[in-house]
C-alpha positions as CSV (number, residue, x, y, z in Angstrom):
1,X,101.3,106.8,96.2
2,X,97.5,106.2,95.0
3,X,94.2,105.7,97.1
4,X,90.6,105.1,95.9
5,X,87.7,107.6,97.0
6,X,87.5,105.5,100.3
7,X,91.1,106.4,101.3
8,X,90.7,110.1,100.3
9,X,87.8,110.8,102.2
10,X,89.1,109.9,104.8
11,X,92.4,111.8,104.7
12,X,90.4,114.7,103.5
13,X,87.8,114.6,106.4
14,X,84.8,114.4,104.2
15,X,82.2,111.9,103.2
16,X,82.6,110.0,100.0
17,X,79.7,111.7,98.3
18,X,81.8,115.1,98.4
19,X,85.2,113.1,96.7
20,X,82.3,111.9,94.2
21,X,81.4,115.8,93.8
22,X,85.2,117.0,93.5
23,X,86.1,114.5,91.0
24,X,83.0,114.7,88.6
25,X,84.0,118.7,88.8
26,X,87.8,117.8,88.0
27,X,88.8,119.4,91.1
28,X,91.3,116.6,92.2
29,X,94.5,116.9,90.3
30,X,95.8,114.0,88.6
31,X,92.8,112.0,89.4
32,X,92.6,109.1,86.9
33,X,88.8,106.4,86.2
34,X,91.0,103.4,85.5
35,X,87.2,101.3,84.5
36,X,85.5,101.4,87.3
37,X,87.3,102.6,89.8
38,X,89.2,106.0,90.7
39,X,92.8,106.4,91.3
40,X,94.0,109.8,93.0
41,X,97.3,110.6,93.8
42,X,98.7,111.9,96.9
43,X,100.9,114.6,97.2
44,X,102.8,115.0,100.6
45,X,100.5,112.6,102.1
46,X,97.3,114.5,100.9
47,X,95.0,114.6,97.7
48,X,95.8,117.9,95.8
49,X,92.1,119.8,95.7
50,X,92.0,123.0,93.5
51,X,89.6,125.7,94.7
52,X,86.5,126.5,93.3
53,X,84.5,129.6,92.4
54,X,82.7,130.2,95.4
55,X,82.8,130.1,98.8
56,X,85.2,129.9,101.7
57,X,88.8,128.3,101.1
58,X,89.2,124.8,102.1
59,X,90.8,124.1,105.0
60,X,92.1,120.4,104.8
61,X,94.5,118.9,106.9
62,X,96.0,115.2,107.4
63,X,94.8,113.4,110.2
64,X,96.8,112.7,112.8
65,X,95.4,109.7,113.2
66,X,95.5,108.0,110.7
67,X,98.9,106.9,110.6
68,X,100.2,104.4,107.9
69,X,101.6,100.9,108.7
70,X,105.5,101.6,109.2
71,X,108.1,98.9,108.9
72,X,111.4,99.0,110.9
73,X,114.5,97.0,110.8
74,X,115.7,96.7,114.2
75,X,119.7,97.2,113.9
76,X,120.2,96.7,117.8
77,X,118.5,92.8,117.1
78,X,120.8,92.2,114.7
79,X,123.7,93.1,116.5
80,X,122.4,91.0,119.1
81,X,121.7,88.0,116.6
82,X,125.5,88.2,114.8
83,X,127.2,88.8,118.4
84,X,125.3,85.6,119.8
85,X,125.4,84.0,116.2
86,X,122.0,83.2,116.5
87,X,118.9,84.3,114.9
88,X,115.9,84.1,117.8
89,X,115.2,87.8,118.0
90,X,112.8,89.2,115.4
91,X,114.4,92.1,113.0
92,X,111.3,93.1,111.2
93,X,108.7,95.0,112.7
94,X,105.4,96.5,111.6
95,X,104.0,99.5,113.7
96,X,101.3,101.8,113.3
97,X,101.7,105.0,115.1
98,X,103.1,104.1,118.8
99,X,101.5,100.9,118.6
100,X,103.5,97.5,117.9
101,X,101.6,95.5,115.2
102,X,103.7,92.6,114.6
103,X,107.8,91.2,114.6
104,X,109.1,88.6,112.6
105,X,112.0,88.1,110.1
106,X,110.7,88.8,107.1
107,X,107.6,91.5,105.5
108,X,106.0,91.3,102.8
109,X,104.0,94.5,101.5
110,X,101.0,93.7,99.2
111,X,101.0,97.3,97.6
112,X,102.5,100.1,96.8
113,X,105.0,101.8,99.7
114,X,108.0,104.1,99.7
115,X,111.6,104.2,101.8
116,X,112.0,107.5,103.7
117,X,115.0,108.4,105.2
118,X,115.4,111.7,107.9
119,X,117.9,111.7,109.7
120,X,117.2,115.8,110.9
121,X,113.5,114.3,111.9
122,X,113.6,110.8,113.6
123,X,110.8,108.8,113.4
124,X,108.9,108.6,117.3
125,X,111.1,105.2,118.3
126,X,114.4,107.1,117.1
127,X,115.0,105.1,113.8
128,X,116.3,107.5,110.6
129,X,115.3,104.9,107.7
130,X,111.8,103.4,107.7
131,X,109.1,101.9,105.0
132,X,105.2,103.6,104.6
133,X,102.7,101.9,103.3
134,X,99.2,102.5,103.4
135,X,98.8,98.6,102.1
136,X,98.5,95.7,103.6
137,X,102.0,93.8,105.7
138,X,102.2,90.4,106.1
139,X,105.1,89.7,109.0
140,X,106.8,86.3,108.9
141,X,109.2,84.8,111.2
142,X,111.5,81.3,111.1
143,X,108.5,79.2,112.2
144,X,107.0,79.7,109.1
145,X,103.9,81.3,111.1
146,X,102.7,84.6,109.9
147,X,100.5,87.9,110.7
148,X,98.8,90.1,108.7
149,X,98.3,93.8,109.2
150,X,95.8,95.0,107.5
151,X,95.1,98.7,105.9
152,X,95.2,101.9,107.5
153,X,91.3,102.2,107.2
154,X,90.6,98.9,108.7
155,X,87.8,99.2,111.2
156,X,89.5,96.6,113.7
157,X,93.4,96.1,113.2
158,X,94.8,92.9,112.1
């Protein structure tokens, strides 16, 4: 997964001007200037900083936070949907964290995302399999009606 100095700032607690610093230094690994803009990689959720010459070691963490836009598949609604042989309750759901951002029967994810499965460490709501994204969802259900979920970093959700 990729982010832009924005995004790493973020996850790295520190202001923008500091990513600027670390990558004009080559202190990010596997950063990449694709024209205008920077692409750094993540590694276990976190931009890989080496250390420099001086001073104390860095202590970066992930935020807690700062969760990325999870989609489930809600197997208990589909057995309710093929024992009822209907389709009214919504498989698809988009959380963030604890919070509920969206149902519907179908997602679409404008970006880059990955499918992690742990069945030793459950996700908070109990489910094994899930999707991360740190893009953007859009959730639709049978009425053609949508919602979009924005980014991770987006001020106000939605």
């Amino acid at each position: 997964m990729f982010v832009g100095t924005t995004a790493a700032a973020t996850l790295l607690g520190i202001s923008m001007q500091r990513v600027r610093v670390l990558l004009k230094e080559g202190r990010i690994q596997g950063a990449q200037k694709i024209a205008r803009v920077w692409v750094i990689p993540l590694y276990q959720g976190m931009p890989r900083i080496a250390r420099g010459k001086r001073g104390p070691k860095p202590d970066w963490q992930p935020r807690q936070h700062c969760a990325s836009n999870t989609v489930h598949i809600n197997r208990q609604s589909i057995g309710y949907n093929q024992k009822h042989e209907t389709t009214e309750k919504p498989v698809v759901s988009v959380k963030r964290g604890n919070q509920n951002l969206g149902k519907g029967h179908e997602a679409e994810i404008h970006g880059p995302c990955r499918v992690v499965y742990r069945p030793n460490k459950p996700h908070d709501c109990g489910a094994t399999v899930w999707i991360e994204t740190l893009a953007e969802v859009t959730i639709y259900n049978l009425e053609a009606a949508l919602v979009t979920i924005g980014t991770r970093w987006d001020l106000e959700p939605g």
